[in-house]
FIRO-946921 format. One line per field, with one value per residue (C-alpha): residue in three letters; x negated, z, y negated. Coordinates in pm, 1 decimal. Each point is the difference from the previous one (the first is absolute). Example, Ala and Ser with C-alpha at 12.3 -4.5 7.8 and 13.67 -1.06 7.14 Angstrom:
BEGIN
r [ala,ser];
east [-1230.0,-137.0];
up [780.0,-66.0];
north [450.0,-344.0];
This chain:
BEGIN
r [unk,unk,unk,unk,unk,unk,unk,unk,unk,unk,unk,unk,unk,unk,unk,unk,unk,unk,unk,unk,unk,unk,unk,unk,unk,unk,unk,unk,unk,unk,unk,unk,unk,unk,unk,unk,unk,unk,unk,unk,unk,unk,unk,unk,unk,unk,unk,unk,unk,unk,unk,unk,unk,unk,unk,unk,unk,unk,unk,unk,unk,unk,unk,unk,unk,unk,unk,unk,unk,unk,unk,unk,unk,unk,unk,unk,unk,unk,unk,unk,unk,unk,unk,unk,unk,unk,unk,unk,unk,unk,unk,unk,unk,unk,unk,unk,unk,unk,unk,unk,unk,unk,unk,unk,unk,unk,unk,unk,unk,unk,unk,unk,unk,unk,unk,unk,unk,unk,unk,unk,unk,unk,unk,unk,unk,unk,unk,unk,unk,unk,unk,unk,unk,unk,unk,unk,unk,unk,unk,unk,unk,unk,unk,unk,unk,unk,unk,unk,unk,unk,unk,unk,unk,unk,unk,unk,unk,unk,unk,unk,unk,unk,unk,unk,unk,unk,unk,unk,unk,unk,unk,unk,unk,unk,unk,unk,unk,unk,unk,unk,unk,unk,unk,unk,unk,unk,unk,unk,unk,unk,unk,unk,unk,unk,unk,unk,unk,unk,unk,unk,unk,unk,unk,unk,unk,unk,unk,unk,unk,unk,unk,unk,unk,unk,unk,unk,unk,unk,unk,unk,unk,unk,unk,unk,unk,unk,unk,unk,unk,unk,unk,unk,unk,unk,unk,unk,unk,unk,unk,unk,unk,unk,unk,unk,unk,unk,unk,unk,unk,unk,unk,unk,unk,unk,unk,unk,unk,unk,unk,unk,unk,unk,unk,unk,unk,unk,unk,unk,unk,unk,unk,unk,unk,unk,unk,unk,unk,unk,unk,unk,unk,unk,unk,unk,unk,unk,unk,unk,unk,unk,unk,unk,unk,unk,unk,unk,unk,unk,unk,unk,unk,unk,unk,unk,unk,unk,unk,unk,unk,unk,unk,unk,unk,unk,unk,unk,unk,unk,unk,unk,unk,unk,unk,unk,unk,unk,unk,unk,unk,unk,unk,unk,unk,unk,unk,unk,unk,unk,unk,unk,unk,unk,unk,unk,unk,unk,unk,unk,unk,unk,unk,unk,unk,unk,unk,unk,unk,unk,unk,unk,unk,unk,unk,unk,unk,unk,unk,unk,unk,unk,unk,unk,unk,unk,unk,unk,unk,unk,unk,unk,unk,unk,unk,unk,unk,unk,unk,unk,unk,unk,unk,unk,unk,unk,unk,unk,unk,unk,unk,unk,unk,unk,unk,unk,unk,unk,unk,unk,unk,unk,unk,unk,unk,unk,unk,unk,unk,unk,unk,unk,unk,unk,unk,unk,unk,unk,unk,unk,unk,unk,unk,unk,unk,unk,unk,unk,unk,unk,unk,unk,unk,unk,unk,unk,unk,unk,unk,unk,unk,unk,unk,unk,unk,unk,unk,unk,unk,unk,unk,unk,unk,unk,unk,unk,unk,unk,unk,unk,unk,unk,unk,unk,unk,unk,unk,unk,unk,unk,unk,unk,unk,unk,unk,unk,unk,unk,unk,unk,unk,unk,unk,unk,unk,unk,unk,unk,unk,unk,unk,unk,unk,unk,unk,unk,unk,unk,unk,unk,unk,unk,unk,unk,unk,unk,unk,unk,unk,unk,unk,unk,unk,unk,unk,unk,unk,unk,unk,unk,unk,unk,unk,unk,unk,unk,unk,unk,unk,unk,unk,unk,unk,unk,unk,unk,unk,unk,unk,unk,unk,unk,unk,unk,unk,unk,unk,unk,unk,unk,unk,unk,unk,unk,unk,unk,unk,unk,unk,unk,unk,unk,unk,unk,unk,unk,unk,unk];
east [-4078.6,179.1,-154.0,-187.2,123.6,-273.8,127.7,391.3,-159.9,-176.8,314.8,225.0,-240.6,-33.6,363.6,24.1,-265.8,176.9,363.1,-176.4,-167.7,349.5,137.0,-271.7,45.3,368.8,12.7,-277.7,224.8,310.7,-178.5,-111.2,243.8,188.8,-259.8,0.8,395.1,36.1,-266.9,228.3,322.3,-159.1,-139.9,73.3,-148.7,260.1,15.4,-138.0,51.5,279.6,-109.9,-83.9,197.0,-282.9,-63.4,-191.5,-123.1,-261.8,118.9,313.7,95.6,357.1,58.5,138.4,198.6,166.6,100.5,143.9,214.2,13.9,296.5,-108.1,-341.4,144.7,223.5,-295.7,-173.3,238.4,74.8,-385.2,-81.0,326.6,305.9,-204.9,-337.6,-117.5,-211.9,-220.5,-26.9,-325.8,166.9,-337.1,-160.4,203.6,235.7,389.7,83.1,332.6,215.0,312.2,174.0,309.7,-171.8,-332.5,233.8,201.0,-350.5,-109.0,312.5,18.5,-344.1,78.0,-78.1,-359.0,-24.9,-37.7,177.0,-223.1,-240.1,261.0,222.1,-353.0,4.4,346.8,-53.3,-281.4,68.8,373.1,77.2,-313.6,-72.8,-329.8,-267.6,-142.4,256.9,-59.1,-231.8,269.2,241.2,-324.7,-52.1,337.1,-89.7,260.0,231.5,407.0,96.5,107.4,-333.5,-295.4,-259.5,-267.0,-311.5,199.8,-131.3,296.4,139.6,401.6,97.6,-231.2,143.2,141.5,99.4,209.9,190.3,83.3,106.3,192.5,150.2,156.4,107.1,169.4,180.6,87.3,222.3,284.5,188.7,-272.2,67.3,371.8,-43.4,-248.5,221.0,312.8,-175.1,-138.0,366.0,191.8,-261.3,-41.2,469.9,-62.5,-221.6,135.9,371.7,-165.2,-130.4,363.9,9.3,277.7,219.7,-13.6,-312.7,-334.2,-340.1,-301.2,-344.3,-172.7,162.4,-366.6,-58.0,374.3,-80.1,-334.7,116.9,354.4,-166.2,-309.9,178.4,211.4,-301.8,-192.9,267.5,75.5,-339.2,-156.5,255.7,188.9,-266.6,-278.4,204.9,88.0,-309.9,-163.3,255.4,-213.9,-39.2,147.8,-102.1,-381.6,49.0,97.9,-283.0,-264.2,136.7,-17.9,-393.5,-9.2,-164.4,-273.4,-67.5,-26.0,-233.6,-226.9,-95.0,-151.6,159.9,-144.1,127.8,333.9,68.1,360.3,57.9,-222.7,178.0,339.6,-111.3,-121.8,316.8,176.1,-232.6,55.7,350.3,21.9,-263.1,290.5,265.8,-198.6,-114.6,354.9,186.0,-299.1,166.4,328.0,49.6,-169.9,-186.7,-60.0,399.9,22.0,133.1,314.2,209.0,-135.9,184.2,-78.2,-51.4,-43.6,7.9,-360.3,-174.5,238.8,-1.5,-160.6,-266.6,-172.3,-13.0,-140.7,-274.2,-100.0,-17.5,-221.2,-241.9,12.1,-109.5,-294.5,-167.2,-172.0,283.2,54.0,238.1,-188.3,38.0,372.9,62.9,-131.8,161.8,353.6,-48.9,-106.1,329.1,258.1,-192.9,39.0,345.4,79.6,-239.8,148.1,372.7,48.4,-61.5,145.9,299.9,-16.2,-62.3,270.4,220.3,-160.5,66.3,324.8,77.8,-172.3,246.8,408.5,83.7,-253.6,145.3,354.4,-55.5,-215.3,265.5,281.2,-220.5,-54.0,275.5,354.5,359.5,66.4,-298.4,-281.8,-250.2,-79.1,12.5,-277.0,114.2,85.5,-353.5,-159.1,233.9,-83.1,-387.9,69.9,111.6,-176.4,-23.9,-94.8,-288.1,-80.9,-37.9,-189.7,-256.9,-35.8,-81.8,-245.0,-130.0,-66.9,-2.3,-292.4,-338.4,-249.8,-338.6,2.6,-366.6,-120.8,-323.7,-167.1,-95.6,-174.3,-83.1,-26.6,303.2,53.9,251.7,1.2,-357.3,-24.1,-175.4,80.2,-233.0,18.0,19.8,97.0,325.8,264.1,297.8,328.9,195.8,361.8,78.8,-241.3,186.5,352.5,-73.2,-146.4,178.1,-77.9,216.7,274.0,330.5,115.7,328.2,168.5,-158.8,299.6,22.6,-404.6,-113.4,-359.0,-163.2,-105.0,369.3,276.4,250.6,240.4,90.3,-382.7,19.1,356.7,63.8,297.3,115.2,102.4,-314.7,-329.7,-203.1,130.5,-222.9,-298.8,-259.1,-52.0,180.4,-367.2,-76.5,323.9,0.1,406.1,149.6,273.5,-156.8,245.6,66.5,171.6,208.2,102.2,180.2,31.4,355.0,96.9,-191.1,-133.1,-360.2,-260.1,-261.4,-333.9,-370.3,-84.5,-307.8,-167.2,-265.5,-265.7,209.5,261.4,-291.8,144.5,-33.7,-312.4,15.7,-117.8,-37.7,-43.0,259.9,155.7,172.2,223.9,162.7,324.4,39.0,-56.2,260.6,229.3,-126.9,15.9,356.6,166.2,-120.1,132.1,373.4,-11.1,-18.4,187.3,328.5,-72.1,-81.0,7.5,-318.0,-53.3,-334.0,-11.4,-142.8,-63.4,-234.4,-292.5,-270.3,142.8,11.4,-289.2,-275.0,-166.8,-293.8,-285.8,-278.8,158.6,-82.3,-93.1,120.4,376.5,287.8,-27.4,149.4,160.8,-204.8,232.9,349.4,307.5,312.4,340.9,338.0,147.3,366.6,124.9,253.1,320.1,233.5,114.7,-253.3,-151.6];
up [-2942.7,-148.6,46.5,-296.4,-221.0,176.9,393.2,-122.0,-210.9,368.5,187.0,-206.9,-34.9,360.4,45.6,-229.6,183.0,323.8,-133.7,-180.6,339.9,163.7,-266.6,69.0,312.0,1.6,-272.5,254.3,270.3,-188.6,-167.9,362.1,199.7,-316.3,40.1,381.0,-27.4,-247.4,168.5,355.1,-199.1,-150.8,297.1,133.2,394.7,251.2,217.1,-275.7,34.6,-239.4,-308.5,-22.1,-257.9,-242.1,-35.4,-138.1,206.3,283.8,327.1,-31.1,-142.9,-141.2,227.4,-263.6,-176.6,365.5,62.6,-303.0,-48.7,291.9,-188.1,-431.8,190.7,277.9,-265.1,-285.7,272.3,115.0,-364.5,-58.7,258.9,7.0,326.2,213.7,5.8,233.1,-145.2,175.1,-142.4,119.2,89.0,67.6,342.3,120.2,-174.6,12.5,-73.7,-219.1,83.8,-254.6,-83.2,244.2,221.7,26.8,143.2,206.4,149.7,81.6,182.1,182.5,150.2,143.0,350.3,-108.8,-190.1,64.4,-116.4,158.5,-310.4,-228.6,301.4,69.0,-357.5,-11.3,382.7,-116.3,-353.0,-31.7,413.5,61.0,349.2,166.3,-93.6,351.6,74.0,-243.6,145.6,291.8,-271.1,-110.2,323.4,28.4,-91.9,227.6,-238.2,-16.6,215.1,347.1,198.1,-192.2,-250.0,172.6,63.3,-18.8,285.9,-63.6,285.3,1.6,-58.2,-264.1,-232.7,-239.6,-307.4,251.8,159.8,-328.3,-136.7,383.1,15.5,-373.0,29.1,358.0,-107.0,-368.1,79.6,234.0,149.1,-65.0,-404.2,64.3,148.0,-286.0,-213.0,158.5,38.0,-383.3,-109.5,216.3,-103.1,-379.8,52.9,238.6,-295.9,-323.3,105.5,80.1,-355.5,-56.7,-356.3,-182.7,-172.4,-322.3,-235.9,90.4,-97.8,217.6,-192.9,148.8,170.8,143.3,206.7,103.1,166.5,76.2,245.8,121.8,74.9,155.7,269.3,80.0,6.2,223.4,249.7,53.2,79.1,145.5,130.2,-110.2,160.2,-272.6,-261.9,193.5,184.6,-393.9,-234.8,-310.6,68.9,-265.4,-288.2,197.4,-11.5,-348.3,-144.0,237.1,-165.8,-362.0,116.8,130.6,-323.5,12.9,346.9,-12.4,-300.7,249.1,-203.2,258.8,123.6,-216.6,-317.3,161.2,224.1,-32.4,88.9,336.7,78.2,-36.6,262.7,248.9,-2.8,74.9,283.3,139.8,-24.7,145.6,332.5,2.3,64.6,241.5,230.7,-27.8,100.9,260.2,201.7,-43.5,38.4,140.0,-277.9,245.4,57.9,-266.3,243.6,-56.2,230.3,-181.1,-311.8,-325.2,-140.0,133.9,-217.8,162.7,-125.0,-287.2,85.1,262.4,-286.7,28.8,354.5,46.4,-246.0,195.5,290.9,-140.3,-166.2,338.6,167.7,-151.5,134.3,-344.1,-234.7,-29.3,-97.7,-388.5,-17.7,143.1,-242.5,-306.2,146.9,51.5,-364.2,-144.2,183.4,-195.9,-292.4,-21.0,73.6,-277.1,-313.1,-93.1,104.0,-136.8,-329.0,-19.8,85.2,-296.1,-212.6,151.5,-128.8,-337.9,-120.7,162.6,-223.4,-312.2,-27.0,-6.3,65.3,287.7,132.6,-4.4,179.6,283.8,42.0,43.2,252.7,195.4,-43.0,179.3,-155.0,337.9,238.1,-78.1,275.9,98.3,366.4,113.2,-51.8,-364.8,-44.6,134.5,-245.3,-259.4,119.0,-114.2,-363.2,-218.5,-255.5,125.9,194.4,-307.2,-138.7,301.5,-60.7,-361.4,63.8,214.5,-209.3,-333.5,215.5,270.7,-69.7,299.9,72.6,287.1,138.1,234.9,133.3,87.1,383.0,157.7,-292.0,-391.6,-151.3,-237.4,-274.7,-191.0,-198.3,112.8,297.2,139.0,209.0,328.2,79.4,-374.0,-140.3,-123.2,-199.7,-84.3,-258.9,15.3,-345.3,-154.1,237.4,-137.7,-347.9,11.0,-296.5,152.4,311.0,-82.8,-199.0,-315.6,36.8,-331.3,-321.2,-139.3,240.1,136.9,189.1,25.7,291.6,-83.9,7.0,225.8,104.8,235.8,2.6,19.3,414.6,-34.4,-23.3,-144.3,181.2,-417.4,-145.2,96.8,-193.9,182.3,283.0,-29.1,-59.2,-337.7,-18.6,-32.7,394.9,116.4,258.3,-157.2,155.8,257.0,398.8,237.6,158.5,-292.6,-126.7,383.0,-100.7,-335.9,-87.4,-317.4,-295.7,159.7,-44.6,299.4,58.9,54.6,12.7,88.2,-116.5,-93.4,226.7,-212.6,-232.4,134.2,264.4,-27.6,390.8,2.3,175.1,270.4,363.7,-117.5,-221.2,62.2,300.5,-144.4,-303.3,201.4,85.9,-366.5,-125.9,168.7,-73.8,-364.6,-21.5,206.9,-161.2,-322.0,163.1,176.2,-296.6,-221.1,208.5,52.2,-334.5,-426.4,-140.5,-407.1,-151.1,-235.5,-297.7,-64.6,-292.6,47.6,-54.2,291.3,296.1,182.2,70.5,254.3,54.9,68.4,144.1,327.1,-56.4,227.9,300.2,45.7,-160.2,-350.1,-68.6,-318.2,-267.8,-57.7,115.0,-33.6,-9.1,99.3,27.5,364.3,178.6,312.5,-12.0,135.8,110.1,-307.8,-199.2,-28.8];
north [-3670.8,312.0,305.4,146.3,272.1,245.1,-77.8,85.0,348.1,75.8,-60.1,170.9,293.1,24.0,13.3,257.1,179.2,-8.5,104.2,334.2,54.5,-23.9,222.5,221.0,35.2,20.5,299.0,182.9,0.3,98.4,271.8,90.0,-6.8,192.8,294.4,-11.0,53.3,280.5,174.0,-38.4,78.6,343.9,122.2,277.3,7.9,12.1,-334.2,-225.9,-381.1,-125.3,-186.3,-350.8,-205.8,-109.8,-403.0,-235.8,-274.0,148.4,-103.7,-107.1,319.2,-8.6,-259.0,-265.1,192.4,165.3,-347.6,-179.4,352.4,209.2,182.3,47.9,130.8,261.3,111.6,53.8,159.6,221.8,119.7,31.9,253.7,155.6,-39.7,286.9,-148.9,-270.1,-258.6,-276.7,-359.7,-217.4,-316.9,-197.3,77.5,300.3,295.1,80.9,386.2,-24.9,323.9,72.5,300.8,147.1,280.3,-202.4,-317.7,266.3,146.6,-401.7,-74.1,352.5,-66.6,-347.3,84.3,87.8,-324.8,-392.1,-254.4,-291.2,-57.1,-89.8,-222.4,-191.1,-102.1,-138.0,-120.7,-185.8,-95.9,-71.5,-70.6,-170.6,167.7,-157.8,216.3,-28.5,255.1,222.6,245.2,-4.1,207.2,228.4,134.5,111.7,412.5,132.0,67.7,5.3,250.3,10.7,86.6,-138.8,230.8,201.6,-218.0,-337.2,-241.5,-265.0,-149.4,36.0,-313.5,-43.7,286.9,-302.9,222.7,279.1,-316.5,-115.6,341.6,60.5,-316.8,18.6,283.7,-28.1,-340.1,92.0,305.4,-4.3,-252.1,-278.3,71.4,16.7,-358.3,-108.6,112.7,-114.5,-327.4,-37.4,58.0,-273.2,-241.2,68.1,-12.4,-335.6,-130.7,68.9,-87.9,-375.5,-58.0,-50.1,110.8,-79.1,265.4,-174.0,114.7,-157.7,17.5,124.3,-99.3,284.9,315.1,124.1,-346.9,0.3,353.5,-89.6,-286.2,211.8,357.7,-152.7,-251.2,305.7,242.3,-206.0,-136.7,386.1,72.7,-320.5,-180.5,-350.9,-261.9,114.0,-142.6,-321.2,-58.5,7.4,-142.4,55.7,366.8,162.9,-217.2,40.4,354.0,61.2,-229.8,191.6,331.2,-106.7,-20.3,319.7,135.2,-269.6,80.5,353.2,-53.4,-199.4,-259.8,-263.1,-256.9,-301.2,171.6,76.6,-287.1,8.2,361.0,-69.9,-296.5,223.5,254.0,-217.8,-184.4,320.5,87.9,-342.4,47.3,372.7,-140.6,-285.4,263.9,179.3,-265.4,-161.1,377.9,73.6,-322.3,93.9,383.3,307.8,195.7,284.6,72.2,252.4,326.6,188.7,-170.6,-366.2,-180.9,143.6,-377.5,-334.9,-337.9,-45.4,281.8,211.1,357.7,231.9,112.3,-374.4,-14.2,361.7,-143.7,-286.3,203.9,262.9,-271.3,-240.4,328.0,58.4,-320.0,-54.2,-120.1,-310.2,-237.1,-84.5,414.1,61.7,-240.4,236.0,261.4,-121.4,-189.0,369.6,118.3,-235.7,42.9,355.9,-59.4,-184.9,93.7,295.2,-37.3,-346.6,87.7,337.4,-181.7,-215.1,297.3,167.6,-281.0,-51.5,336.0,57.1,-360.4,130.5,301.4,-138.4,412.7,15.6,-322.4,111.3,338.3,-182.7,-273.4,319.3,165.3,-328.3,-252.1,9.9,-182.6,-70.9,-15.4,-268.8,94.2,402.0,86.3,186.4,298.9,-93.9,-87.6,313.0,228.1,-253.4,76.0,387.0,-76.8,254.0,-251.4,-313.7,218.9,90.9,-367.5,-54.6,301.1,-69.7,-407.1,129.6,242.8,-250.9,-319.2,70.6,10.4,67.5,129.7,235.1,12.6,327.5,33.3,328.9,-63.6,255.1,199.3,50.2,118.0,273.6,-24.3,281.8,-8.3,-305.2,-175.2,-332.2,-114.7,-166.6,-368.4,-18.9,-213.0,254.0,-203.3,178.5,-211.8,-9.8,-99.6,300.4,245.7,-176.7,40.3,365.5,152.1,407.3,-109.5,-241.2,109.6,-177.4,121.8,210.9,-5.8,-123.9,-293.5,-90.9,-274.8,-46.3,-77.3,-393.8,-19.6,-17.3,270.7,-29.5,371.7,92.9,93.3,188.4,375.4,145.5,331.7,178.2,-182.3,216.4,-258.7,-319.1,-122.7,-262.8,283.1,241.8,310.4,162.7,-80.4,180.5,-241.7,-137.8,323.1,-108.0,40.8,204.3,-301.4,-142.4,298.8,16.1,-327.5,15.9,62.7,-189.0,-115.2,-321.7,-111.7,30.5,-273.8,189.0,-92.8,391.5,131.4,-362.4,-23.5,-31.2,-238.6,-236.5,-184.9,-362.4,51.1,217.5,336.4,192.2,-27.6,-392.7,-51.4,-345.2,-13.7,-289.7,190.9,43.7,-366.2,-59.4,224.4,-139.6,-368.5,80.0,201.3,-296.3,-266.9,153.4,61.6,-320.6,-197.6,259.8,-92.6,-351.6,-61.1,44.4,-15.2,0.8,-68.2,-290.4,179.4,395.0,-92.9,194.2,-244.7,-209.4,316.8,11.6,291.3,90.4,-232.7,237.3,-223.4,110.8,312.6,191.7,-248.4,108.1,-98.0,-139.3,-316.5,-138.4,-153.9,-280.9,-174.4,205.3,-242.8,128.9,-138.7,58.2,-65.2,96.3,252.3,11.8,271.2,219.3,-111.9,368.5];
C-alpha cells in the first residue's frame, strides 16, 4: 500500500529537520573556530599558540578539504594569515603546525638537531610502506637522537639507535667513493640500456616520454643501488613499482584497505618482491662486507649503502624480515619519486623552448665524440646553465612536506610557540613560490615564479640584480670565492643564500643525504640521452602539454597530468 500523503509530509519534514540541525551546527563551529582564530591572530602575549585554520565540520576539522586539495588549501592559507605566521589545521584526531615564510623555514631547519623527524617517518612507515605495527613502538623509543653519543637521559641500547644508523650509514655510503661507484654504476647501465633499445635514426614516435623515462632511469637507479638480481629475481618489478606509486596518494590518505583494495594489493606486492631480493642475496653474498678494503657493489646486494642497512637492522635483534622489507622499499622509493620526474621536467621544458634546446645541445653534444669520458661528464656536471635547469626543475617541479617535531622541548619562533610532541610541516612549494624572496628577473623581461626560467639560479658578474633571490635581500652580491675566479663575463650557478627557500632536499643537519647522487642521476640522464639521441615533441599546442598533477602534493616529485608524445631517433656522429 502507498504511503499516505501525511507519512511522506513527516518524512520530508524530518529530513528537513535534520539538514537545518546540520546547518546549525556547521555555521556554530565555523563561526567558532572563526572567533577562536582572530582572537589567536590579534594577540599580543609572547609565546602564544599559532592560530587554528577555522572549519566547519567538528571533528574532522578541515580534514576533507586538506585531502581532496592539499595545494588550493595551503596556498589560501598561507595568503590568509600572511608568509610569517604559522598556522595549525585540525586534520581530525590530531594537529599539523604549517610554518611558511623564509627566516621562519631557515630557524626550523637550523634547529634540526633539537628536533625529530620520527612522527612524520612513522606515518609514511606505516601508511605508504606498510611496516608491521608490532614494531612500531620499537621506532618510538628511539630518543637518542642523531648525533654521535646519544642525548642526556637516553637509556637506548647501541644497536638499537635505528634513526642515527640510518642517518650514519647514508651519509657514510652516499659521499665518497661509494657515490663515485653509484654513480659510475647508474651511468654504464642507463649507456648499457638505452644503446639496446636499438632506436633507429630515422624519426619515430614514443606515445609517452614520462613512462619511457619512468622504466629507463628506474632500472638504472635501482641496479646502481641494489644490485642486478632484484630486477631478475622479480621480472614484473618495475611495472609493480610504478602502479604501487600511482597509489601513493591513496595510501598516504589512509583510506582503509576495503575502499582501496588495489593500492594495498600494490604495496604488498612490492614488499613481497623486496623480502624476495633479500632472502635470494642473503644466500648468495655477505651483507656484512661493507669495510674499506671490500667492493663498493656486488650484483647480490647493489651498493655498500644496502648492506650497511641490513646490518644495522639484523643487529638490533627486533627487525624483521616484513620490516627490512619497508625499509629497503622506503629506500628505492625515495630514490626515485623526486628524481624521476624532475627528469622528465627537465626534458619537457628544455623541449618546450627551440632556443633553450639549442644552447643545451651546444653545451652537451660533440661533432665527433658520441659518448663523454668521465672526465667529460664531470666538466659537463659544472655547466652553469644546465645546473641552473636542474635548480629551477627542482624549484617548480617538487612539492614536499618536511615534518619536525619539537623533542625535548617547546619551541619558540619568534611570538610564537610550538609546542612539543606537536607536527611541524614546512612546505616546499609555499617556500618556492614566496614572491618577498624569489627574483623575477628585469622588469622589462619577468618570469613569474609558476613559470620556468632557466637563467633563474645564474649570476652575472656586470648584473647586480641577476641571481635567484630579489635585489631587496642583498643576498645576489658576488661571494669572494667567486670574484677569486671570476675573470670574464660568464654566468655562475649559485644556490647561496636559499636556505630557507630552495628545500626540494630539506635542510639542516637532516637534509637528504641522497641529493648528490641525485644530481648527478638527473644531469646524466639528460646528457646521456642528449648525445644519443633527437627528441621533438609531437605538438607545442598548449592545450595538449601537461601540468603538474598536484594530488601528489606534498609526496615528492610531481608527475605529469597526462601523456606527452615525442618523436625520437638515434643520432649519429655530426648530427649536432
Amino acid at each position: 500500500m502507498a504511503p499516505s500523503i501525511s507519512t511522506v509530509e513527516s518524512l520530508l519534514d524530518s529530513q528537513l529537520q535534520s539538514f537545518y540541525f546540520l546547518l546549525a551546527v556547521a555555521v556554530m563551529t565555523r563561526v567558532g573556530t572563526g572567533m577562536a582564530c582572530w582572537i589567536e591572530k590579534q594577540s599580543k602575549f609572547n609565546g602564544k599558540e599559532p592560530p587554528t585554520v577555522p572549519y566547519w565540520i567538528p571533528v574532522l576539522g578541515s580534514l576533507l578539504t586538506f585531502l581532496v586539495n592539499t595545494d588550493s588549501f595551503i596556498m589560501s592559507s598561507v595568503k590568509s594569515f600572511g608568509p610569517s605566521t604559522p598556522f595549525q589545521v585540525q586534520l581530525a584526531g590530531m594537529k599539523i603546525s604549517i610554518v611558511s615564510g623564509f627566516k621562519n623555514t631557515e630557524a626550523i631547519l637550523k634547529a634540526s638537531s633539537r628536533m625529530t623527524t620520527t612522527p612524520g617517518a612513522i606515518f609514511a612507515l606505516t601508511r605508504l610502506l606498510g611496516t608491521p605495527k608490532y614494531i612500531i613502538p620499537f621506532y618510538l623509543a628511539d630518543d637518542s637522537g642523531i648525533g654521535i653519543d646519544p642525548r642526556p637521559g637516553s637509556r637506548v641500547e647501541p644497536q638499537n639507535r635505528v634513526i642515527y644508523h640510518q642517518q650514519r650509514n647514508a651519509h657514510r655510503f652516499l659521499s665518497g667513493s661509494s657515490l663515485k661507484e653509484m654513480n659510475r654504476r647508474y651511468l654504464d647501465t642507463l649507456q648499457r640500456n638505452l644503446l639496446d633499445l636499438k632506436i633507429p635514426d630515422t624519426w619515430i614516435e614514443l606515445p609517452d616520454l614520462y613512462s619511457f623515462i619512468q622504466r629507463e632511469v628506474f632500472r638504472a637507479s635501482v641496479e646502481a643501488m641494489c644490485g642486478s638480481y632484484i630486477l631478475s629475481l622479480n621480472p614484473t618489478f618495475i611495472e609493480d613499482f610504478w602502479t604501487w606509486d600511482a597509489n601513493v596518494p591513496t595510501l598516504i590518505r589512509a583510506y582503509p584497505r576495503w575502499l582501496a583494495p588495489t593500492a594495498y594489493r600494490a604495496r604488498d606486492k612490492m614488499l613481497g618482491h623486496v623480502k624476495r631480493w633479500h632472502a635470494f642475496a642473503k644466500e648468495n653474498s655477505d651483507w656484512t662486507k661493507f669495510g674499506p678494503n671490500d667492493p663498493e657493489w656486488d650484483p647480490f646486494w647493489g651498493s655498500k649503502l644496502v648492506k650497511a642497512r641490513q646490518t644495522s637492522c639484523l643487529e638490533t635483534k627486533v627487525m624483521d624480515a616484513d620490516t627490512i622489507a619497508s625499509e629497503d622499499l622506503g629506500l628505492i622509493f625515495a630514490g626515485n619519486t623526486n628524481a624521476v620526474p624532475a627528469i622528465f621536467w627537465l626534458f619537457f621544458h628544455i623541449l618546450e623552448d627551440q632556443k633553450l634546446q639549442e644552447r643545451v645541445e651546444q653545451i652537451i653534444r660533440s661533432d665527433d665524440i658520441l659518448i663523454p669520458s668521465e672526465a667529460e661528464m664531470l666538466k659537463l656536471y659544472d655547466s652553469p646553465l644546465l645546473q641552473s635547469i636542474y635548480a629551477e626543475t627542482l624549484r617548480l617541479r617538487v612539492g614536499i612536506a618536511i615534518t619536525r617535531t619539537p623533542e625535548q622541548e617547546d619551541f619558540n619562533l619568534g611570538a610564537w610557540r610550538l609546542r612539543k610532541g606537536q607536527l611541524i610541516s614546512l612546505m616546499s612549494r609555499t617556500a618556492a613560490l614566496d614572491k618577498s624572496v624569489w627574483s623575477t628577473g628585469n622588469p622589462e623581461n619577468s618570469h613569474a615564479l609558476d613559470s620556468f626560467w632557466a637563467e633563474r639560479f645564474l649570476r652575472y658578474p656586470d648584473d647586480p640584480k641577476s641571481g635567484p633571490l630579489r635585489e631587496a635581500t642583498g643576498a645576489n652580491t658576488t661571494t669572494e670565492s667567486e670574484k677569486s675566479t671570476s675573470g670574464s663575463n660568464e654566468p655562475r650557478y649559485t644556490t647561496g643564500g636559499l636556505s630557507g627557500a630552495w628545500i626540494p632536499y630539506g635542510g639542516g643537519k637532516r637534509m637528504c643525504p641522497g641529493r648528490h647522487f641525485a644530481k648527478q642521476e638527473i644531469l646524466a640522464t639528460l646528457i646521456v640521452m642528449c648525445v644519443l639521441y633527437d627528441i621533438e615533441l609531437v605538438s607545442h599546442d598548449l592545450k595538449d602539454l601537461p601540468k603538474a598533477n598536484l594530488k601528489y602534493y606534498p609526496l615528492g616529485g610531481l608527475p605529469p597530468d597526462r601523456k606527452l608524445p615525442v618523436r625520437i631517433r638515434r643520432r649519429t656522429l655530426g648530427h649536432k
